[in-house]
Phi, psi and omega in degrees: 000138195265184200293292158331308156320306174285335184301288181321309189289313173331272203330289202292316177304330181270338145329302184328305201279303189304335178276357198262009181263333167056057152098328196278115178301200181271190196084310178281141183258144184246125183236102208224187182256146172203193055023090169271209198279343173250045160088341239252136170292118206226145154288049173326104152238134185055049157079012172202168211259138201230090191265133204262113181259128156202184197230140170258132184148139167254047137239207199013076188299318177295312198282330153304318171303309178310307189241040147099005169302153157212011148208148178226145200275100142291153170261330185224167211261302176335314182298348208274320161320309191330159173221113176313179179297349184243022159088030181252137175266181182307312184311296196291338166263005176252349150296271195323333146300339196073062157248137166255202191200135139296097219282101153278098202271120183275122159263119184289174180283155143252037204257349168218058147093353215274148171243129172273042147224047148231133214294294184311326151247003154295299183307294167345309176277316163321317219262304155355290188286319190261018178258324209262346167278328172271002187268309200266329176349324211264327184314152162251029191249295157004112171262276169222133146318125162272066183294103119103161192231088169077013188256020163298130148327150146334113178299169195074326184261218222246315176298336173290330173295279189356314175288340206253346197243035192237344176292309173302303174304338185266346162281304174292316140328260199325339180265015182267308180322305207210089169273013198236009166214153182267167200243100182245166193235156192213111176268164155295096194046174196261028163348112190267006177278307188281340173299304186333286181264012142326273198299002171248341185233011174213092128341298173307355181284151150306288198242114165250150182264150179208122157270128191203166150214256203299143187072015199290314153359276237254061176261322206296303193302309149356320180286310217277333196291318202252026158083007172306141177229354189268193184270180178198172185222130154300097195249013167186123186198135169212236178280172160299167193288136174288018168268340189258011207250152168292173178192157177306170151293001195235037165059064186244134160306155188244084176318126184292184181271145158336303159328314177252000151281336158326308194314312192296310181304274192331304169309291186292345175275349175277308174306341186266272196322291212297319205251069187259350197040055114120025198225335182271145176258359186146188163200162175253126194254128198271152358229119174280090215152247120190176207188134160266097172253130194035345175212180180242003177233009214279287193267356170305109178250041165217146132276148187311351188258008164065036179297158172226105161324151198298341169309328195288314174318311184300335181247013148316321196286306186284347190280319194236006177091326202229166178296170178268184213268338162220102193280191193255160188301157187255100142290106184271331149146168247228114169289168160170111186303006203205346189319121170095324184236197167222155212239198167243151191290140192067001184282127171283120156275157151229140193245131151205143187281157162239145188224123137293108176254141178325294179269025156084002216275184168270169204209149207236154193206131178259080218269153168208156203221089188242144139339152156277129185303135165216042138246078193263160196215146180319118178064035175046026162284132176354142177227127161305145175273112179315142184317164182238175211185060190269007186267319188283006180222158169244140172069012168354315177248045174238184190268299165287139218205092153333136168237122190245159199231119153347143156316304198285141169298140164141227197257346100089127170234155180230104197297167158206118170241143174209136194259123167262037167055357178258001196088007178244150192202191174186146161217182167204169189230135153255155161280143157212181188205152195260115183291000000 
C-alpha cells in the first residue's frame, strides 16, 4: 500500500470515530436514551446502562460516594461554580469520586415576577442558558440537563401554555449546544392537567422529572395510565410533605420522627423500582443536606454538623439490600407533657426522650427550644431561621431535659438531636403553644 494510501485509510478511520462519538470531545461523556429488549427505558452513558441511585444536594460528596450516591442533582448553574476551600468546583470534585451530576439550570418563575410574554427576558434568559450549557457541556460529570424546577403555571390557562412552549424553545438551544446529553424539565408532582399539556406543548423534552412525596411510589403507573410514553426520574422524594402532615389547632405541621421518616424514603424507592413500568431511570431522593423549610430538620438527611440521619440508612438499604455498617439512632418518642397542646407562660415542664442505638453506641442529646416559622414560603424558597430560646431550657444535653415555656405568647416547638458520636444522628420535634 503506498504512503498515500496509508494517508487516505488514516483520514477515513478518523472520520469514522468522529462520527460515531457524535461530537464528544475527549473526556466528555455521551450520554443518550434507548430501549432494551424488554421494552424498558435505560439511560446509556458512554454505551452502557447507567441507573441513577442519587441525592439531590451538594453536600458532603465523600459521604454520598460511601454509601452508595452515584449521581447528584443541582439547581442552579452557580452551584456548579461554586469553589471549596481548595479551589475545586463542583463538577470537578465530583469527578474526582466518580459521581455525575444532574445539571440544574433555573429557569425563571413566574411567581417571583418573571413575565413569558416579554420578548426582552426571554431573549435574555435564552441567551443565558445557552453560554452556561456551552461553558459546562463538555465536563464528565455532566449527566443529564435539568431545565428549570417547579416553574409551572396554572393549569388551562394561557401563561402555562406559554411557560410549556418557551420550555420547548430552551430545549432546543441546549440540544444545538449539546446533542450529546438529554433534557429533563422537573414538575410538581404526576399531575395530570401538567402531563397532559406537556405532551401538546413541549415535544422537546426527553426526560420529565416529577418531584413527589407522598404517594410518590406509585408516579410510574400514573404517568403511563394518562399515556406518557417517554421516560421520567424522580428527582425529589422524602418524608412526607409538610403541606401533607396532620397540624395542631393552631396550624403547626406535625414533623415525623427521623425513623419514620426512613420508613417513607424506604417505601417509596422500593415501590417506584418494582413498579416503574418500563419507564423510571432512578432517582435523587432530597435533600442531601439540610435547610429550613417549616423546620430546620423537616427534609435534611445531614445536620449542619454533617452528622447523617436515618433516611440515609434507609436508602443504603434499599440500593443494596443491607444495613449500613454503622446506623443512626432509633427515636422512640419524645415525653412532654403540653407536647401538641398549651401551657402557660414560665410554666415548667420536663421533656425526655427514649432513644435506642442499633450498635450499643453511646449517645449525646441536644435538647433546643425555637418559635414556630413563621415565614413560610412557596415551592422551597429560602425561609428565614425562627428565633431560639436557649434561656428556657436546663441540662439541654442530657435525655431529661427542665423545661421552663417562653414568656411571650405563641407558637413554639421543642427540638431533639441525639448523636451516636460516630457520624450518625437522628432527630424529632413537638409543637406547643404558650397562651
Amino acid at each position: 500500500m503506498s504512503d498515500w494510501s496509508h494517508v487516505k485509510l488514516a483520514i477515513s478511520i478518523f472520520l469514522v470515530i468522529s462520527v460515531l462519538s457524535n461530537n464528544t470531545k475527549a473526556g466528555s461523556s455521551h450520554v443518550s436514551l434507548a430501549k432494551n429488549s424488554h421494552g424498558v427505558w435505560e439511560l446509556l452513558r458512554d454505551g452502557k446502562p447507567y441507573l441513577i441511585q442519587g441525592v439531590g444536594g451538594s453536600g458532603s460528596l465523600e459521604l454520598a460516594k460511601e454509601v452508595g450516591v452515584n449521581s447528584i442533582r443541582t439547581w442552579g448553574i452557580e452551584q456548579l461554580e461554586a469553589k471549596d476551600s481548595q479551589g475545586r468546583t463542583l463538577l470537578n470534585r465530583a469527578e474526582e469520586l466518580g459521581l455525575t451530576l444532574c445539571v440544574g439550570i433555573w429557569v425563571k418563575h413566574e411567581r417571583h415576577g418573571f413575565k413569558y410574554d416579554d420578548a426582552k427576558f426571554i431573549q435574555q434568559q435564552r441567551e443565558e442558558i445557552r453560554a452556561a450549557v456551552h461553558k459546562h457541556k463538555d465536563h464528565p460529570s455532566v449527566l443529564v440537563w435539568g431545565l428549570g424546577n417547579e416553574m409551572e403555571s396554572y393549569v388551562g390557562t394561557e401563561d402555562a401554555v406559554r411557560v410549556w412552549k418557551e420550555l420547548n424553545e430552551l430545549a432546543k438551544i441546549i440540544k444545538e449546544e449539546d446533542p450529546n446529553h438529554p433534557v429533563m424539565t422537573v414538575i410538581a408532582g404526576a399531575d395530570a392537567g401538567k402531563i397532559k399539556e406537556i405532551m401538546k406543548h413541549y415535544p422537546s423534552i426527553d426526560i420529565l422529572g416529577i418531584n413527589a412525596y407522598l404517594g410518590a411510589g406509585g408516579a410510574g403507573g400514573t404517568l403511563k395510565g394518562l399515556g406518557w410514553t417517554k421516560p421520567f426520574i424522580m428527582t425529589e422524594y422524602g418524608p412526607v410533605g409538610h403541606w401533607q402532615a396532620p397540624k395542631t389547632e393552631w396550624g403547626a405541621s406535625l414533623e415525623p420522627t427521623g425513623n419514620e421518616k426512613a420508613a417513607n424514603y424506604f417505601a417509596t424507592l422500593s415501590t417506584l423500582m418494582e413498579n416503574k413500568e418500563g419507564l423510571c431511570l432512578g432517582s435523587y431522593a432530597f435533600l442531601w443536606g439540610n435547610k429550613q423549610e417549616t423546620t430546620s430538620t423537616w427534609y435534611g438527611m445531614l445536620l449542619s454538623t454533617g452528622e447523617k440521619l436515618p433516611p440515609v440508612d434507609a436508602l443504603v438499604r434499599g440500593w443494596t439490600g443491607k444495613w449500613p455498617s454503622n446506623r443512626c439512632p432509633k427515636l422512640e418518642s419524645i415525653d412532654f407533657p403540653i407536647a401538641m397542646k398549651k401551657g402557660k407562660p414560665g410554666e415548667k415542664v420536663n421533656a425526655s426522650a427514649r432513644v435506642k442505638d442499633p450498635d450499643g453506641d453511646a449517645l449525646q442529646y441536644e435538647w433546643t427550644i425555637m418559635a414556630e416559622s413563621k415565614d413560610l414560603r412557596g415551592g422551597g424558597d429560602a425561609e428565614s431561621i425562627p428565633d431560639s430560646f436557649p434561656q428556657s431550657l436546663q441540662d439541654a444535653k442530657q435525655r431529661e431535659c427542665p423545661v421552663t415555656l417562653p414568656k411571650e405568647r405563641g407558637a413554639y416547638r421543642l427540638f431533639l438531636v441525639v448523636r451516636d458520636g460516630k457520624g450518625a444522628a437522628t432527630t424529632g420535634n413537638v409543637p406547643f403553644f404558650v397562651e
